[in-house]
C-alpha positions as CSV (number, residue, x, y, z in Angstrom):
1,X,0.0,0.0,0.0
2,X,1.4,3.4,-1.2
3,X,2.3,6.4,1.5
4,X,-0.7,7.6,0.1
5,X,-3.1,5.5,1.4
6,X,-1.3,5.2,5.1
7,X,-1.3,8.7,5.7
8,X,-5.0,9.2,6.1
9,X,-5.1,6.0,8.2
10,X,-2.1,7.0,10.3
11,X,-4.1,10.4,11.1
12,X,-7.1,8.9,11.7
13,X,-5.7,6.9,14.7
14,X,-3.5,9.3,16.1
15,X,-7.0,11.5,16.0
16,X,-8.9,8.7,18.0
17,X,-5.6,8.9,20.3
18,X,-5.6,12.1,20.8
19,X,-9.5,12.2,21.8
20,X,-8.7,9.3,24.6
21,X,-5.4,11.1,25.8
22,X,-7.5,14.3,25.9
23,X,-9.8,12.6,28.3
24,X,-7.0,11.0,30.2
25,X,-5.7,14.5,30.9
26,X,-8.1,16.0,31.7
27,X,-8.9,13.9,34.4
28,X,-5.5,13.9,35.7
29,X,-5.6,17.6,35.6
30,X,-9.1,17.5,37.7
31,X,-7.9,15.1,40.4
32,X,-4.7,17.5,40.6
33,X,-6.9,20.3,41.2
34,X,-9.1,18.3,44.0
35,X,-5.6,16.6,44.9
36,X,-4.8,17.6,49.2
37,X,-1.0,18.8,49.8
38,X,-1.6,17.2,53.3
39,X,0.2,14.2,52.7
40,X,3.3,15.8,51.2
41,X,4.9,15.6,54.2
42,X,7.2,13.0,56.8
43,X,4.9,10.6,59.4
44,X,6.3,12.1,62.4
45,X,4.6,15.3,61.9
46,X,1.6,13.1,62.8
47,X,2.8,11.4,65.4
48,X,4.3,14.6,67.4
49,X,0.3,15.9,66.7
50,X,-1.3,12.6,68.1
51,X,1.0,12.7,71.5
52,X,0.4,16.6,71.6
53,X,-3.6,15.6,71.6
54,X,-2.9,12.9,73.7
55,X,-1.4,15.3,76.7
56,X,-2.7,18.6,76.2
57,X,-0.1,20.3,74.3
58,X,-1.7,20.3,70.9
59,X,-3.5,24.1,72.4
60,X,-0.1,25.5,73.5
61,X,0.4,29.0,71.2
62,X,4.1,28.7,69.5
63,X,6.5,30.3,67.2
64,X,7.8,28.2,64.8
65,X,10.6,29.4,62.5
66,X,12.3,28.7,59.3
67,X,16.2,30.1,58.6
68,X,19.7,28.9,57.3
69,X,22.1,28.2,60.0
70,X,24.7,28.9,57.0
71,X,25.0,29.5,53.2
72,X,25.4,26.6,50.9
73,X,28.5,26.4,49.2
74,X,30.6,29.2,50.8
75,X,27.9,31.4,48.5
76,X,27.8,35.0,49.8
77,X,23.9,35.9,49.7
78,X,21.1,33.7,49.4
79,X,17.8,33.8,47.3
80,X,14.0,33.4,49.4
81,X,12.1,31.7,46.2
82,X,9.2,29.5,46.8
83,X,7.0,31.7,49.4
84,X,4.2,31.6,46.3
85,X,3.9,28.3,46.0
86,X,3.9,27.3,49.4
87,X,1.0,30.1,49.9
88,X,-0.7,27.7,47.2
89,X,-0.4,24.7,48.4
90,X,-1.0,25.8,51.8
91,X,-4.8,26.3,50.4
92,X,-5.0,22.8,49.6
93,X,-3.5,21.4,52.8
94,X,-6.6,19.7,53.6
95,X,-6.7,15.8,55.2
96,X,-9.6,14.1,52.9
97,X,-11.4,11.0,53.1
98,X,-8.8,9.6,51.3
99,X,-6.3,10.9,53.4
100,X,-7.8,9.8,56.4
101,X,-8.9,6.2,55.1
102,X,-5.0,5.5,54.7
103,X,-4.4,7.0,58.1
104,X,-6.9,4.3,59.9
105,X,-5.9,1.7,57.9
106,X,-2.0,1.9,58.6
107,X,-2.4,2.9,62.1
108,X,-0.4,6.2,61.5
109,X,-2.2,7.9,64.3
110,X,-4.9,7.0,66.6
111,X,-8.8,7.9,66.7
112,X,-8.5,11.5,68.0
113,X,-5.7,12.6,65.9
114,X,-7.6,11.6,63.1
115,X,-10.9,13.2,64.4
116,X,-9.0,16.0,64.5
117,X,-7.2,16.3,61.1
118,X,-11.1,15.7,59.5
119,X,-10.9,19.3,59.9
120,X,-8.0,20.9,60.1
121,X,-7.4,24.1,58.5
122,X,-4.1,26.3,59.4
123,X,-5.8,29.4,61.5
124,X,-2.4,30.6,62.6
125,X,-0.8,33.9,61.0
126,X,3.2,33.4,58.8
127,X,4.9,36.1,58.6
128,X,8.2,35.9,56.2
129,X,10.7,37.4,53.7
130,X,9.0,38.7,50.5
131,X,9.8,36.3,47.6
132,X,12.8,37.3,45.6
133,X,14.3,38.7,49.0
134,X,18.1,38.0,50.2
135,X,19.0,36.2,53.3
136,X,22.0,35.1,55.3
137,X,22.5,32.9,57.8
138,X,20.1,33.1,60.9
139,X,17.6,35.3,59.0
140,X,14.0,34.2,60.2
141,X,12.8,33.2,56.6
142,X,9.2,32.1,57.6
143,X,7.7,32.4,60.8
144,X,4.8,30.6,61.5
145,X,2.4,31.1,64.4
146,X,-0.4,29.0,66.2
147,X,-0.9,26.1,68.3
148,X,1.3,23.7,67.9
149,X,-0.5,21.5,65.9
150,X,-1.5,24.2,63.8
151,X,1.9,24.9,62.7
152,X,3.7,21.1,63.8
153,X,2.5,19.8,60.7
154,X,4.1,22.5,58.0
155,X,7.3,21.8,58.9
156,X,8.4,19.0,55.6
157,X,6.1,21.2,53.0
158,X,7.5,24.7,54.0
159,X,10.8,22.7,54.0
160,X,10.6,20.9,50.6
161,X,9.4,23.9,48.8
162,X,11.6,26.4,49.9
163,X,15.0,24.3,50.2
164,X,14.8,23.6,46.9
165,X,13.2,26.8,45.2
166,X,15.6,28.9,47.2
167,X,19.0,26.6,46.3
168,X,17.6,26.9,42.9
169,X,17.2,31.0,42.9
170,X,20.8,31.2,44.7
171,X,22.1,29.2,42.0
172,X,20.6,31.4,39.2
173,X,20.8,34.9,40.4
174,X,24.6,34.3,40.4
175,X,24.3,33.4,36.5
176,X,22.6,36.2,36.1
177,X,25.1,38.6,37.6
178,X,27.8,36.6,35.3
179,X,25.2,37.3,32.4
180,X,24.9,40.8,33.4
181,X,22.7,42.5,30.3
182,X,23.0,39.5,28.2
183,X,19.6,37.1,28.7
184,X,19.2,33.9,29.8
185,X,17.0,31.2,29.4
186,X,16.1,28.4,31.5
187,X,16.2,24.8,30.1
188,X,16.9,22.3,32.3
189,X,13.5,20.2,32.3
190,X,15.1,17.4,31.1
191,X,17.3,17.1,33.9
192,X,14.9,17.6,36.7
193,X,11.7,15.4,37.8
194,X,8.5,16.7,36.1
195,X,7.5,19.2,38.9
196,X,10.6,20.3,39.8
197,X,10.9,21.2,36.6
198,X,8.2,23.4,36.4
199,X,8.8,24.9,40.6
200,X,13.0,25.4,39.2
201,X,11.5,27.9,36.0
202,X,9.8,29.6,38.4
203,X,12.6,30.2,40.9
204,X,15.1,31.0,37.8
205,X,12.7,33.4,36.7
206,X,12.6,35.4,40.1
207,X,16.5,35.3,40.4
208,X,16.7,36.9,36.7
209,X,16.1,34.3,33.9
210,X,13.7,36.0,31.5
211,X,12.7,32.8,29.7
212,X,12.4,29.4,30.2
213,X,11.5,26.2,27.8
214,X,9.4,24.3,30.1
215,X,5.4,24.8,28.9
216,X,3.8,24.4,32.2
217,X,5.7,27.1,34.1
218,X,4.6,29.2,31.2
219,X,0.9,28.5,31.6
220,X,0.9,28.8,35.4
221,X,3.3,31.0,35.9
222,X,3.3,33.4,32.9
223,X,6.8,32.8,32.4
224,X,7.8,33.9,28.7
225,X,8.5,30.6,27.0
226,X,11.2,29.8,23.8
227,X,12.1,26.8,22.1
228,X,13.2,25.9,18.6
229,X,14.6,22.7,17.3
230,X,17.2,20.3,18.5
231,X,20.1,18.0,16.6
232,X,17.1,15.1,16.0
233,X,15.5,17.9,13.5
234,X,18.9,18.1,11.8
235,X,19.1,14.2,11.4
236,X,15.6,13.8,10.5
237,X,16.2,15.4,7.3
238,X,18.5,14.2,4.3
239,X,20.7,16.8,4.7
240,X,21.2,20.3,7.2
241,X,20.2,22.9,4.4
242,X,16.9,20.5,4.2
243,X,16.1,21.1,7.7
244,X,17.3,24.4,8.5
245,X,14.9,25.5,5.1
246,X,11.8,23.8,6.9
247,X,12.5,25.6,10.3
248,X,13.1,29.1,8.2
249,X,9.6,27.9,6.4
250,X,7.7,27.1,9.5
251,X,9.2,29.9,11.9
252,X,10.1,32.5,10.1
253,X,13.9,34.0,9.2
254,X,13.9,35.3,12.5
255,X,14.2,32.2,14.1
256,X,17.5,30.5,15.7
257,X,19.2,27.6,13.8
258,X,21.7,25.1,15.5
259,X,24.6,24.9,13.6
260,X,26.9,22.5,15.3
261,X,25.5,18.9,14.3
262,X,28.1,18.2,11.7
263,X,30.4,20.9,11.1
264,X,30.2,24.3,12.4
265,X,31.8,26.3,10.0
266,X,29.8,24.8,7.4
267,X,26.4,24.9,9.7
268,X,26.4,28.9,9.6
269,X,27.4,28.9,5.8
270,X,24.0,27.2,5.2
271,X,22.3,28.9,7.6
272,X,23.0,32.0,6.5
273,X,22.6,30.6,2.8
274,X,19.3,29.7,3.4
275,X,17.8,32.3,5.6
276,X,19.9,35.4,4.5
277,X,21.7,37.8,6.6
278,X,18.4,38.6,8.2
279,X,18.3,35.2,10.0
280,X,17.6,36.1,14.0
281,X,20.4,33.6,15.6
282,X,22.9,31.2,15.8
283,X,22.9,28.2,18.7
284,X,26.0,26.8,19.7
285,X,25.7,23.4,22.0
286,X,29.6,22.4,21.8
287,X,33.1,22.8,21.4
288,X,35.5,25.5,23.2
289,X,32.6,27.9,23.7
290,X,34.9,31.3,24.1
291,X,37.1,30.2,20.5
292,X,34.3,29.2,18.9
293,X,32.0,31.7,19.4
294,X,34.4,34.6,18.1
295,X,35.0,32.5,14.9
296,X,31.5,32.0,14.6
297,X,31.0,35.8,15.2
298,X,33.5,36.7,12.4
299,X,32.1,34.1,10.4
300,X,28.9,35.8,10.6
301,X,29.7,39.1,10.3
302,X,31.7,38.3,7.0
303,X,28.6,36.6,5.0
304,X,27.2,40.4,5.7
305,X,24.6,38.8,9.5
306,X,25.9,41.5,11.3
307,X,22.5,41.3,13.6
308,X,22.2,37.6,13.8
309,X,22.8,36.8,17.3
310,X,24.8,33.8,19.0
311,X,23.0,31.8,21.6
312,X,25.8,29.3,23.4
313,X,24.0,26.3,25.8
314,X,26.1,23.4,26.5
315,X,26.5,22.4,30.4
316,X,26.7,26.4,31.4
317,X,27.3,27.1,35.2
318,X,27.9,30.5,36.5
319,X,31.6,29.7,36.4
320,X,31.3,29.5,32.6
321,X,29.2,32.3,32.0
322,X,31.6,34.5,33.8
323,X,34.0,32.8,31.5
324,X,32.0,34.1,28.6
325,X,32.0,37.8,29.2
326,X,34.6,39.0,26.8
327,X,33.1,37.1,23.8
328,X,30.8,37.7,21.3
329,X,27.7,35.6,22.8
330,X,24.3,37.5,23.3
331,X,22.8,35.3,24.9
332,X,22.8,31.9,27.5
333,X,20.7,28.0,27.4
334,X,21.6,27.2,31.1
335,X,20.3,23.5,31.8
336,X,21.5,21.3,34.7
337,X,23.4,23.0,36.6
338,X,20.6,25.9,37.2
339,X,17.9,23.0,37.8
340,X,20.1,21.6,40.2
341,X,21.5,24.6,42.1
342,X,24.9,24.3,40.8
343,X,26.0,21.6,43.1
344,X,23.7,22.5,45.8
345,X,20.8,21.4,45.1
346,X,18.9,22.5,48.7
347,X,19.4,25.7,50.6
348,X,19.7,24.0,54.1
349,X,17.2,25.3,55.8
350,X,15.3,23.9,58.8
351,X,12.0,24.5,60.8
352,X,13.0,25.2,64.6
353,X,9.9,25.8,67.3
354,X,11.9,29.1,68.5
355,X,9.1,30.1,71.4
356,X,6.3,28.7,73.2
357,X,4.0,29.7,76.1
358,X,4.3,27.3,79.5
359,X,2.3,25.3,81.2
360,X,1.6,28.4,83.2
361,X,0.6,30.4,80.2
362,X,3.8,32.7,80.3
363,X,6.1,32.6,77.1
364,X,9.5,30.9,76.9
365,X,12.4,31.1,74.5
366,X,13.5,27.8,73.2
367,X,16.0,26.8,71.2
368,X,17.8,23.4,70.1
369,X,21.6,23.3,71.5
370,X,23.1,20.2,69.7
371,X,26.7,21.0,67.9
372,X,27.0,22.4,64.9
373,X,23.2,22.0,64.5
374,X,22.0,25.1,67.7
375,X,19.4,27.4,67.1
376,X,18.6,30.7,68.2
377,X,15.3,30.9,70.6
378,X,12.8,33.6,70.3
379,X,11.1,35.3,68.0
380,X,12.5,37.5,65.5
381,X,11.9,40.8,63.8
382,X,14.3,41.3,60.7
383,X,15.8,44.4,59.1
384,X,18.3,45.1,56.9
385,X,20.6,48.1,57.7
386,X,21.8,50.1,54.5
387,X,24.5,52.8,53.9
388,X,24.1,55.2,51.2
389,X,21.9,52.7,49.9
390,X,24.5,49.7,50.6
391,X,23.6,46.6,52.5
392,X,25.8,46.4,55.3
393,X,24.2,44.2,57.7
394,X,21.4,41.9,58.7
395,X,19.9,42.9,62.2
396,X,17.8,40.5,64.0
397,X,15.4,41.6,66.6
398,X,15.1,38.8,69.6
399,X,12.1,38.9,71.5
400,X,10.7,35.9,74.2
401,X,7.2,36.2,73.6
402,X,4.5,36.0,71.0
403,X,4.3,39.9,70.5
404,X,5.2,41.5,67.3
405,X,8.1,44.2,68.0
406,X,6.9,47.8,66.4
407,X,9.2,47.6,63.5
408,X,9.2,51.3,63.0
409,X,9.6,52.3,66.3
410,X,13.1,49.7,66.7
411,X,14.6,50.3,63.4
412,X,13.4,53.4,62.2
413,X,16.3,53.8,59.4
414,X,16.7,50.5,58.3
415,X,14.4,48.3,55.9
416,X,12.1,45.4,57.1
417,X,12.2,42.6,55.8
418,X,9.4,40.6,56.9
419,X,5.2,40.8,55.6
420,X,2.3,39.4,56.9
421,X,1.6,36.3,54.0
422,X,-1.0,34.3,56.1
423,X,-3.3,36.4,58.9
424,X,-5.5,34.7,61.1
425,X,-5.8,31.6,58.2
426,X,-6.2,34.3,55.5
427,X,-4.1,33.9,52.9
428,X,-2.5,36.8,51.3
429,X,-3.4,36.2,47.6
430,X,-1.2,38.8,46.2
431,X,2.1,36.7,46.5
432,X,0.5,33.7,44.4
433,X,0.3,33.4,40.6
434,X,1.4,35.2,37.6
435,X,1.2,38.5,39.9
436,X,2.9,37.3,42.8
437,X,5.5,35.3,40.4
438,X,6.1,38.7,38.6
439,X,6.1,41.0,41.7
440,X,9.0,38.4,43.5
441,X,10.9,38.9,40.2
442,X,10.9,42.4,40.3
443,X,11.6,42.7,44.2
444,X,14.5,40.6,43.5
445,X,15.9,43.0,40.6
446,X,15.4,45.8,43.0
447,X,17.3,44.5,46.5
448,X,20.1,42.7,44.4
449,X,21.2,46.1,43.7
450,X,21.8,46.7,47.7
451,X,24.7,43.9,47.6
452,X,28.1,45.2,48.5
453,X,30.3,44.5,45.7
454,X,31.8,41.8,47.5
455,X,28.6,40.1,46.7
456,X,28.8,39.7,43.2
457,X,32.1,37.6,43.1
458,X,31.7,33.7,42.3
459,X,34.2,32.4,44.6
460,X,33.7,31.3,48.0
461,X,33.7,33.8,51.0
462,X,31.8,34.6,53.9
463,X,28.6,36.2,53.9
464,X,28.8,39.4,51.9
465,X,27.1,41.1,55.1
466,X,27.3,40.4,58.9
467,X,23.9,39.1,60.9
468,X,23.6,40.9,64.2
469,X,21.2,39.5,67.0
470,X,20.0,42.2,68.9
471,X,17.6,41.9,72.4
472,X,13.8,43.3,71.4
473,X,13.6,47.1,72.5
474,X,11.4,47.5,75.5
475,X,8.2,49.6,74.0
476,X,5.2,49.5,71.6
477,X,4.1,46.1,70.2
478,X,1.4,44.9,67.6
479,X,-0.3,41.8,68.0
């Protein structure tokens, strides 16, 4: 039977496919939406909120707090990126009948807890860093307030969202300062699992990547989005002119072609041949990035493609970027290593109860005093203390009770760091979405530019600025 005749047939089953994957998605898509963030989370948050029911502490009002005992990496700042999310799924942390089926039926916790989990909402108030924000070590990232089983159990979500958000943020506002104007673009889906994929476009974005290839952190995010063609499109086709003409054909002159299947030198002679001088870029993917793309550049600039850009991917790092500065690339593909963190792939941070009322109803300071692994009891107010404009240090406010230190009043000339995101069980809606994904970016932008320049160097160091735990001022409070 002749091409002619499968075709037709061909279509009409992918057609008949496509109508049952439809289906198939959209269900998925439904059960994620209905789907509880409950049971994203380790058993022993459970267990500590069963024994707490069990004898009387589950009531007890405590400060709970989330911070970086150090920076990963000898890294001399570090990016807050996830607070959006967390807001999100903090909406859906709800314990179902599904959710509480599998708790009775694998004995996690007994009767009450389970009684008391049928409805469980959080009703406590977070306070935090805005997203995008810097922190050091010790800075009081998120902290949560409520009983302590209102705020027990957020401990492994807060935890997995914002270690790796944050480490992934870190990781790509430092390529972005090695970028400096030149764009980058994040790509690394294929090196991450399927959500991660989609949460690491999202932190790139808010640390300075202004595009990303991944579709779904486009859709919910409203992250611009780019893609063209990779070497299978090259080898699909009998030979390279063949395929770059159908990418021209279907995309336009202003699209980017990849020249370095075969030979390079060659690659950009047909490119250029095909598409003309007005052909919008180049990608490079291999070879001794800095030599090849000022040969590539001359090459260009010869056959009269004076505008056509060069894009250069290939296992970039922050190191390499840096690398790049003095040649003639306008713009970066960063993969792996941003998905990853750059060798770091979570921020360290940890979830401390910092303060708690006794059993006669006056508040304590607590605080964890194992080595290497202490904490710092009481609860915190945050600033950051500028000079002409310059961060020079990170000033922590310690307080032993539940009150909320007048921020004004204590630190009238420096900036404060933390906002209310959760009040009373109200979520603050303005940090979630495309609006609270595009404000983080932009708050980013804004208090990267307080760095010292000490900051902006890639080798390891110290903290670029100091963190100073102050006592509380006696004097005004808010609730």
């Amino acid at each position: 039977m002749g091409h002619g005749h499968q075709y037709p047939r061909f279509e009409g089953a992918a057609q008949r496919a496509k109508s049952v994957t439809g289906q198939a998605a959209t269900a998925r898509a439904a059960y994620t939406e209905r789907m509880s963030s409950a049971f994203l989370t380790d058993r022993y948050e459970l267990t500590m909120l069963a024994a707490s029911l069990r004898d009387g502490t589950a009531s007890r009002p405590s400060v709970f707090e989330l911070f970086s005992r150090r920076l990963s990496g000898g890294r001399r700042f570090g990016v807050v990126a996830g607070t959006g999310r967390l807001l999100s799924l903090l909406r859906e942390f709800r314990f179902e009948e599904d959710e509480l089926r599998y708790l009775r039926d694998n004995d996690v916790v007994d009767a009450a807890a389970v009684k008391y989990l049928e409805d469980y909402r959080f009703t406590g108030t977070i306070l935090g860093y805005r997203e995008g924000e810097l922190y050091f070590p010790g800075s009081p990232i998120l902290t949560v307030e409520g009983s302590f089983a209102d705020a027990v159990v957020l401990e492994t979500l807060a935890l997995s969202v914002l270690n790796h958000d944050s480490a992934v943020a870190t990781a790509a506002s430092r390529m972005s300062i090695a970028a400096g104007e030149r764009p980058l673009a994040e790509m690394g889906s294929r090196r991450a699992a399927e959500h991660s994929a989609v949460a690491a476009a999202r932190a790139a974005y808010i640390a300075g990547f202004g595009a990303t290839s991944n579709l779904e952190a486009g859709r919910r995010w409203g992250i611009p989005t780019m893609g063209t063609a990779a070497h299978s499109w090259t080898l699909l086709h009998d030979s390279e002119e063949d395929a770059f003409r159908a990418q021209v054909e279907s995309l336009g002159e202003s699209t980017t072609l990849l020249v370095d299947t075969y030979d390079i030198r060659t690659g950009v002679e047909t490119a250029i041949r095909v598409a003309g001088t007005g052909l919008g870029g180049v990608r490079l993917d291999s070879g001794d990035l800095p030599i090849v793309a000022g040969e590539v550049r001359a090459q260009l600039d010869e056959l009269g493609a004076t505008e056509t850009k060069i894009t250069v991917t290939s296992d970039l790092d922050e190191y390499a970027i840096a690398a790049l500065a003095a040649s003639p690339v306008d713009a970066y593909g960063v993969g792996t290593s941003v998905v990853t963190g750059s060798g770091y792939p979570t921020a360290g941070m940890v979830y401390k109860l910092v303060a708690r009322q006794d059993a006669a109803g006056g508040w304590v300071a607590v605080a964890k005093a194992s080595a290497d692994k202490g904490s710092k009891g009481g609860r915190k107010a945050a600033f950051r203390t500028l000079e002409d404009g310059v961060a020079v240090a990170e000033t922590i406010s310690v307080a032993d009770g539940f009150e909320r230190v007048d921020t004004a009043a204590s630190h009238p000339d420096a900036r404060a760091l933390q906002v209310v995101l959760v009040e009373n069980g109200e979520i603050d809606s303005a940090y979630e979405g495309h609006d609270g994904t595009a404000s983080a970016r932009e708050h980013h932008l804004r208090v990267r530019e307080e760095l010292p320049v000490r900051a902006l160097a890639l080798s390891k160091s110290d903290p670029a600025i100091p963190t100073h735990f102050v006592d509380a001022p006696e004097g005004p409070t808010g609730s």
